[in-house]
N, C-alpha and C positions, 0 to 999 in steps of 0.2 A: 407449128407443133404445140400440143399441150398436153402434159402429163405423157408423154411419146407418141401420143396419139394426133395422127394429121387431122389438120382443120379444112374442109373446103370452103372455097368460096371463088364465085365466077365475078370479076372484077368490072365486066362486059356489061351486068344487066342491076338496072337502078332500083329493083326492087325486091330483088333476092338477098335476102339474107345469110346473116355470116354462118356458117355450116352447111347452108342449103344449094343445091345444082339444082340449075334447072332442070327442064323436062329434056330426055334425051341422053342428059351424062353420066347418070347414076350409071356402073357398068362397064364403060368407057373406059380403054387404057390410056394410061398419061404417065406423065415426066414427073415426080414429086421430089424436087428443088430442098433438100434437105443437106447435100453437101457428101452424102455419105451412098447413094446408090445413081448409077444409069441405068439402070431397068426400066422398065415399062410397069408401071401398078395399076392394078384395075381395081376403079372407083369401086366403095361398098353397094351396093342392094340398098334400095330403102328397109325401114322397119315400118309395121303398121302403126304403132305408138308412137313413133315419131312425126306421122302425118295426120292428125286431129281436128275434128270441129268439135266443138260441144255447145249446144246449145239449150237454153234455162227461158222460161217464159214462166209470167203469169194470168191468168184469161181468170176473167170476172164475167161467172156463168148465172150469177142472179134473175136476169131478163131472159129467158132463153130466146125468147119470141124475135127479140130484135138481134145486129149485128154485137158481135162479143170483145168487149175491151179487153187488147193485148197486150204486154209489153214484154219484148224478145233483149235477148244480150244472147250475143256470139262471141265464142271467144277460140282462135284458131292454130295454129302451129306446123311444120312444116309447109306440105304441098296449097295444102289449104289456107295457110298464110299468105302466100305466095299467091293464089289463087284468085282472092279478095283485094289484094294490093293493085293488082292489074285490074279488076273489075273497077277497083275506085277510082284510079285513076282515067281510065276509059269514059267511066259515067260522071267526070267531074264537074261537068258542065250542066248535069241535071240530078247533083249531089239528094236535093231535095225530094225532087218526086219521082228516082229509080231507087227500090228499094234494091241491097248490094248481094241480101241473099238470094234476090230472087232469078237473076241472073244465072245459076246455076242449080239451085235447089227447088225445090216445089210442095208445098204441101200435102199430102196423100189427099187428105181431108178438105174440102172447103177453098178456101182464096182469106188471101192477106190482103187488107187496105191499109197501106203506110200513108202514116199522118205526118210523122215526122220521126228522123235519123240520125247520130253522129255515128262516127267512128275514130279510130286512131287517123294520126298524120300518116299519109304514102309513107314519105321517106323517114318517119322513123322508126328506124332499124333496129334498134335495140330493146323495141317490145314487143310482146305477138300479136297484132292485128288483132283488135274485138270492134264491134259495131253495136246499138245500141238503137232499137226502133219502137216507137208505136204507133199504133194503128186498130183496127178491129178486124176480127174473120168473122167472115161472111161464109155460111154454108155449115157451121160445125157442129148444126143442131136440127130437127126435126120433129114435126108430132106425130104420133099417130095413135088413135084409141083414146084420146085422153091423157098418155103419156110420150115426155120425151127421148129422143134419143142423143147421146152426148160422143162426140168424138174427139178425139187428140189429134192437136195439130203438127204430127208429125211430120219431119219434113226430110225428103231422099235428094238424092244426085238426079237430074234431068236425061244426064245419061244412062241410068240406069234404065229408065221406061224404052229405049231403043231396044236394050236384051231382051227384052221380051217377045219380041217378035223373034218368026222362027229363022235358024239361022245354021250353016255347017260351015262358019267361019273363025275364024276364035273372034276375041271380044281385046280391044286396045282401051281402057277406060283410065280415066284419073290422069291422062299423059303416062300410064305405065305405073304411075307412082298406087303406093298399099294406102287404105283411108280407115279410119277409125272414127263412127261417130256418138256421140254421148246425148241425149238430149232427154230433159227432164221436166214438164209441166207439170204447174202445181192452178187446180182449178175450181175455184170459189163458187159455189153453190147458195140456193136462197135459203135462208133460215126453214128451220124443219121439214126438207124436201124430203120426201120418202125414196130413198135408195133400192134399188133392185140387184144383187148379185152383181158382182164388178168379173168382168174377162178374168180370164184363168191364165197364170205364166203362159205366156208360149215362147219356144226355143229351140235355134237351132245350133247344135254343137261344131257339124263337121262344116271343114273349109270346100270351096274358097269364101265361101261367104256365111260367118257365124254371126248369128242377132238373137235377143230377147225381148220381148217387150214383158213390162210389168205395168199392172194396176194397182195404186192404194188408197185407203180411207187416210184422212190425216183430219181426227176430229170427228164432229158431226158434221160438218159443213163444206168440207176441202176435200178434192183427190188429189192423185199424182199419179204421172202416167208417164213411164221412162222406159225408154231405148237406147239399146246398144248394139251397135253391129259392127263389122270387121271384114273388113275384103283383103285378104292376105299381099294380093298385088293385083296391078292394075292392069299387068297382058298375062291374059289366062290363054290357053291351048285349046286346042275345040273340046275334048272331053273335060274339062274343067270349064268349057263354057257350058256345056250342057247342064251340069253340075248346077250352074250360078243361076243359070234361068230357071232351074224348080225352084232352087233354094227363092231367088229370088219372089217368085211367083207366089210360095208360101209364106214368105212376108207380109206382101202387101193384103195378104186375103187376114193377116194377124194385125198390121198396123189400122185394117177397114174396122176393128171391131167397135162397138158400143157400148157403151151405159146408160139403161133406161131408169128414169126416175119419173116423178107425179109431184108437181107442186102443191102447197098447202092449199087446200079449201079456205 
């Protein structure tokens, strides 16, 4: 107990952290060993803020011509802690050349080449899981006319690209668990490039699935280009599946958009 409030923790699995149930027990009634009830309590519900990825990158857009130098940091919490803890351990034997996001996430835009990776220790417990890679993306740029086009390397769930296809089943994703993700590139351009009008907010408010994406100038030389989205919970009902897959659908046709620019003569 803390503060009267029960603490979980599954004593059973080496990588679960203290507050976190695995997949499956959120929900669950259980026996809580307090001294003072034999009832049956049933485990709380996830919260979406409680299950987090956030991810920060910087891409050096100077060259467009050639592959673009990356360097990502992830930083995780709940399910997605948990999520990566098993991944790394699974890939421990080829720590070097399996990148750990990739395993579950994907870029919309383009392909990741990992050069090289840390992350946190598996088993320690006591801090939330970040990873730390670089490498160059291949694919995040294009010419045509004379000018370029510039894309963000946003990155979704693997399973999200299943919803998409048509379906009158509900949707099981995340193991059930709600996801929240943060991801924020900031992307260096070549001295005096001629900028063309950056994407327009796009947003969507209603659940199950709220996102935004934003574009900005920072300077002459830099953008930044951040997402946010929110999947209330991970087993939607079939009309809440239907719901996920426009929402969805209008996502990815917002996270596809461009910035075209002209480099100096």
């Amino acid at each position: 107990m803390l503060d009267g409030e029960p603490i979980w923790v599954d004593t059973t699995d080496d990588v679960c952290r203290f507050g976190l149930l695995p997949p499956g027990d959120p929900g669950r009634n259980v026996l809580v060993i307090d001294g003072k009830t034999s009832a049956l309590t049933q485990l709380p519900q996830p919260r979406p803020h409680d299950h987090e990825l956030k991810l920060a990158a910087t891409i050096d857009c100077t060259h467009p011509e050639a592959p673009l130098p990356l360097r990502l940091h992830a930083q995780s919490r709940g399910y997605p802690d948990y999520e990566l803890r098993i991944t790394a351990r699974e890939a421990k034997d080829h720590a070097a050349s399996s990148p750990l996001l990739a395993a579950k996430l994907r870029p919309v835009a383009g392909a990741f080449a990992l050069e090289q990776q840390s992350a946190t220790q598996i088993g320690d417990l006591d801090a939330d899981f970040s990873c730390q890679a670089e490498g160059t993306w291949v694919g995040g740029t294009s010419s045509s006319a004379g000018k370029w086009l510039l894309r963000a390397p946003f990155w979704t769930p693997k399973q999200w690209d299943l919803a998409l296809h048509r379906r009158k089943s509900p949707l099981f994703l995340n193991e059930g668990y709600p996801l929240t993700l943060e991801e924020e590139f900031e992307l260096a351009l070549a001295p005096k490039v001629q900028l063309e009008t950056l994407p327009a907010v796009s947003q969507n408010r209603e659940g199950p699935l709220q996102w935004r994406t934003e574009w900005a100038r920072i300077g002459d030389e830099k953008l930044s280009a951040r997402f946010h989205a929110e999947l209330v919970r991970g087993e939607l009902s079939v009309a809440e599946t239907a719901a996920f897959q426009r929402q969805l659908r209008e996502l990815f046709a917002a996270l596809g958009s461009s910035v075209s620019f002209s480099l100096p003569h």
